[in-house]
ZAMARGU-4260 file (C-alpha; in steps of 0.2 Angstrom, whole numbers, plus 5000, padded with zeros to 4 digits):
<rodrens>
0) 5449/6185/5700 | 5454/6173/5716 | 5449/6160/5724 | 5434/6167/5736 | 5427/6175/5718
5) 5427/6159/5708 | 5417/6151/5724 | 5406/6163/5723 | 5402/6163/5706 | 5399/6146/5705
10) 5389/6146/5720 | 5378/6161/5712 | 5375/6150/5694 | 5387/6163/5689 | 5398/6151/5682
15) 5385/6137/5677 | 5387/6121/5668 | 5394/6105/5674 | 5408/6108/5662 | 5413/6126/5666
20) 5410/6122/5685 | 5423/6108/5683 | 5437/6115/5671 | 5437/6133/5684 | 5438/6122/5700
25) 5451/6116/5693 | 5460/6129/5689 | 5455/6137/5702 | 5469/6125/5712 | 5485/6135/5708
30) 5476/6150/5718 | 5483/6154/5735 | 5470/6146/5750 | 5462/6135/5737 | 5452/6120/5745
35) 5446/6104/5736 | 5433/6104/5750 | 5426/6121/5750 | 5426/6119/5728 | 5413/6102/5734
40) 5402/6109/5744 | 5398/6124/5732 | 5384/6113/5720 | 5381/6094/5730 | 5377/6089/5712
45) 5391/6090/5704 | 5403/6074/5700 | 5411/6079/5684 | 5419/6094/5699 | 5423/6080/5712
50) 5431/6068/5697 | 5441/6083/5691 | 5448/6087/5707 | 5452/6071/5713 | 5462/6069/5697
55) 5472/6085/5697 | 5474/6082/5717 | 5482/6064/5712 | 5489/6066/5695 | 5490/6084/5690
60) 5478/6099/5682 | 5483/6097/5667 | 5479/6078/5664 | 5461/6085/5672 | 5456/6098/5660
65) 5465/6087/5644 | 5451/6076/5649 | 5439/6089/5649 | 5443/6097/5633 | 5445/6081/5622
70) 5430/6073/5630 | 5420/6090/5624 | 5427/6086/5606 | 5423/6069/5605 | 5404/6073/5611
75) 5404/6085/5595 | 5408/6075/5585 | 5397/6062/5590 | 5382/6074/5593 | 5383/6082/5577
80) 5376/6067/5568 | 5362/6066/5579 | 5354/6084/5573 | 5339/6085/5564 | 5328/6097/5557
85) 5319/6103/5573 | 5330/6101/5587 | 5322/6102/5607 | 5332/6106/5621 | 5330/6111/5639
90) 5342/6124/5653 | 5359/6128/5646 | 5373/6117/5641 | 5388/6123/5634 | 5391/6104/5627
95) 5374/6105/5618 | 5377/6123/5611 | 5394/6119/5605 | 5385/6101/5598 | 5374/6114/5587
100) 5386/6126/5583 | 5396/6114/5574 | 5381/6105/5565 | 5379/6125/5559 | 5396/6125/5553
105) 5393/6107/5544 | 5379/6119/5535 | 5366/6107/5542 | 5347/6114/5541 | 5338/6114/5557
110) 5331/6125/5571 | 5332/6124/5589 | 5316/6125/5601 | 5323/6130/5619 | 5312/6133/5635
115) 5317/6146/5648 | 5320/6135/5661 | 5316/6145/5678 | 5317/6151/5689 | 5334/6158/5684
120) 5333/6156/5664 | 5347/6149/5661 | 5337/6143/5643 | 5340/6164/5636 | 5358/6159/5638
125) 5356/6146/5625 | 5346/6156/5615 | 5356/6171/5615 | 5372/6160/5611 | 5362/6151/5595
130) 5354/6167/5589 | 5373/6176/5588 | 5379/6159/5578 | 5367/6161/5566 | 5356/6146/5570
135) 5337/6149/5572 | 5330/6148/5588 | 5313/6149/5596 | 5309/6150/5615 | 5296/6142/5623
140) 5289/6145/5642 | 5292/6130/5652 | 5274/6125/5652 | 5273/6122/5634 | 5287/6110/5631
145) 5277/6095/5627 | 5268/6108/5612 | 5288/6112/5607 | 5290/6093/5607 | 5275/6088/5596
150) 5284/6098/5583 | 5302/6090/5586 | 5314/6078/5579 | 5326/6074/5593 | 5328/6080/5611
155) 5346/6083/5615 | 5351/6089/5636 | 5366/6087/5644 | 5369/6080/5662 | 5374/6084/5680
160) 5377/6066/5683 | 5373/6047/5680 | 5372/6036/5693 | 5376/6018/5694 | 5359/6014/5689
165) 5360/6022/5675 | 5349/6038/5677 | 5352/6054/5672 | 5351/6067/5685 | 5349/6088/5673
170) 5340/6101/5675 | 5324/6104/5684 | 5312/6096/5670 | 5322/6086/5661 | 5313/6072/5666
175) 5295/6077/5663 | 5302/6082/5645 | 5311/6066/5642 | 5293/6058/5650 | 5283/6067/5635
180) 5297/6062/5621 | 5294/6047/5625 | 5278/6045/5624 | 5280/6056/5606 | 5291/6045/5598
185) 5305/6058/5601 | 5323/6052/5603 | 5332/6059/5620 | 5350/6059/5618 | 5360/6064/5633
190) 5376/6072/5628 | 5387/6072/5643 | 5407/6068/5651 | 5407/6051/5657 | 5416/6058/5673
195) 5400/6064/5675 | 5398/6046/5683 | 5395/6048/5703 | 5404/6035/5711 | 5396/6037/5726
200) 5382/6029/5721 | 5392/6012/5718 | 5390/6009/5737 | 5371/6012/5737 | 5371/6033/5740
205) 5357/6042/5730 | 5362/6058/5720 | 5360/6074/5731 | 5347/6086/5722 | 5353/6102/5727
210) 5340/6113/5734 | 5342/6133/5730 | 5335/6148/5738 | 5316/6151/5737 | 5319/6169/5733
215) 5326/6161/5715 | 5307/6157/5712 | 5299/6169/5724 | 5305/6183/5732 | 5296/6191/5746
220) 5283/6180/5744 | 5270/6177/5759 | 5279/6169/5775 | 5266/6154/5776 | 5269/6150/5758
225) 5281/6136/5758 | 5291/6135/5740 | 5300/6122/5734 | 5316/6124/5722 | 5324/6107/5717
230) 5339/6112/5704 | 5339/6094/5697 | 5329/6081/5697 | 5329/6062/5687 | 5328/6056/5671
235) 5326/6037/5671 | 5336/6026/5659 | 5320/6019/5650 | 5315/6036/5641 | 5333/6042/5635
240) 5337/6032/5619 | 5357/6033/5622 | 5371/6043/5630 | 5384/6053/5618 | 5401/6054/5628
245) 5417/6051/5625 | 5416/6032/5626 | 5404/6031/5613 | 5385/6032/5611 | 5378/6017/5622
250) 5362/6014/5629 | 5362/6020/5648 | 5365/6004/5655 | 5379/5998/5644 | 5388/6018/5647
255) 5390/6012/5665 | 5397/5994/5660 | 5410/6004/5648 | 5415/6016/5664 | 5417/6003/5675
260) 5428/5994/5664 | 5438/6011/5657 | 5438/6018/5673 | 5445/6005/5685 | 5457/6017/5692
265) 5446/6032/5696 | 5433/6018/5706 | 5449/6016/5718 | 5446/6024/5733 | 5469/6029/5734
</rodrens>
């Protein structure tokens, strides 16, 4: 695999997940024409990727994907005690997954209800890797999360980004789900990287909600028919009850304070 192969993949969901999309354009630097640039404009909503590259660019790889990797165990560990009996979850994240697994291994009792998250279904992914662990799963179409919630403990999504406001920008849905849980008295825990932390929007930027393809949703579909396809889309800080990362589990507002003050050298623009 080269360079041109990885962009594609990633620009095809091929390679999905903020965590696998970052850890690859990474290493995806020590191929011959590889572009910082190019690895950017792939997924707009993205920072965990932009984070990771500036790092490797002005440290190295290696201290990039060490971050990775022992920010993915800390959110384990932490995640782990957050599983209950009926666990909901939306899309595909490897952070989640691998949250779940290990409770599995801890030979905690519960079940996972997963939605199929179209158009592109990443939510079979999730449900094929939990079914092949051994954990019970059930898939829901998308339209009946809210009756998958009414029989749930605890909501647990990952993240594409959080902005300095303290939203959560996931999966398509994310937010209408995290809207019900609320209003059911289910606890939203958002298990993500704090490099997930856009730091354009410390000058005032909005997160860019990537816009895909309306064939995704519709191909052929009749030319006067317009079709929207928003990839993401926000999850604000009132209906998620904290943020697992690898600083700690905080409420939204108080993960951004811990950032700022951790992270005083990523906020440097040299």
């Amino acid at each position: 695999m080269n360079f041109k192969d990885i962009c594609k993949k990633i620009k095809e969901v091929k390679i999905q997940g903020a965590t696998n999309i970052a850890r690859m354009g990474v290493i995806s630097l020590s191929f011959k024409n590889a572009s910082v640039k190019k690895l950017i404009s792939l997924r707009p909503t993205e920072p965990l990727l932009r984070n990771a590259l500036r790092v490797a660019k002005k440290f190295s790889p290696k201290i990039a994907l060490d971050h990775i990797d022992s920010s993915e165990k800390k959110i384990i560990k932490k995640g782990v005690r957050k599983v209950k009996k009926v666990v909901f979850t939306h899309c595909h994240s490897s952070t989640v997954v691998n949250i779940l697994k290990e409770a599995k291994k801890k030979r905690k009792k519960f079940e996972v209800y997963v939605t199929e998250t179209r158009p592109l279904y990443q939510g079979r992914i999730t449900a094929k890797e939990l079914s092949k662990a051994g954990i019970k799963v059930t898939e829901f179409i998308d339209s009946a999360a809210r009756v998958a919630l009414e029989k749930s403990d605890v909501m647990l999504i990952g993240a594409d980004a959080i902005t300095d406001d303290g939203e959560i920008i996931n999966k398509i849905g994310s937010g209408m789900f995290a809207w019900t849980a609320k209003r059911l008295k289910v606890p939203v825990y958002v298990c993500t990287d704090s490099w997930k932390f856009d730091l354009r929007t410390l000058s005032g930027k909005e997160e860019i909600i990537e816009e895909r393809s309306s064939d995704e949703v519709w191909e052929d579909a009749p030319s006067k028919i317009l079709i929207k396809n928003p990839a993401f889309e926000v999850i604000k800080p009132e209906y998620i009850t904290a943020i697992i990362s690898d600083l700690g589990v905080f409420k939204p507002s108080t993960f951004v304070k811990r950032f700022k003050k951790k992270y005083k050298w990523l906020l440097k623009r040299n």
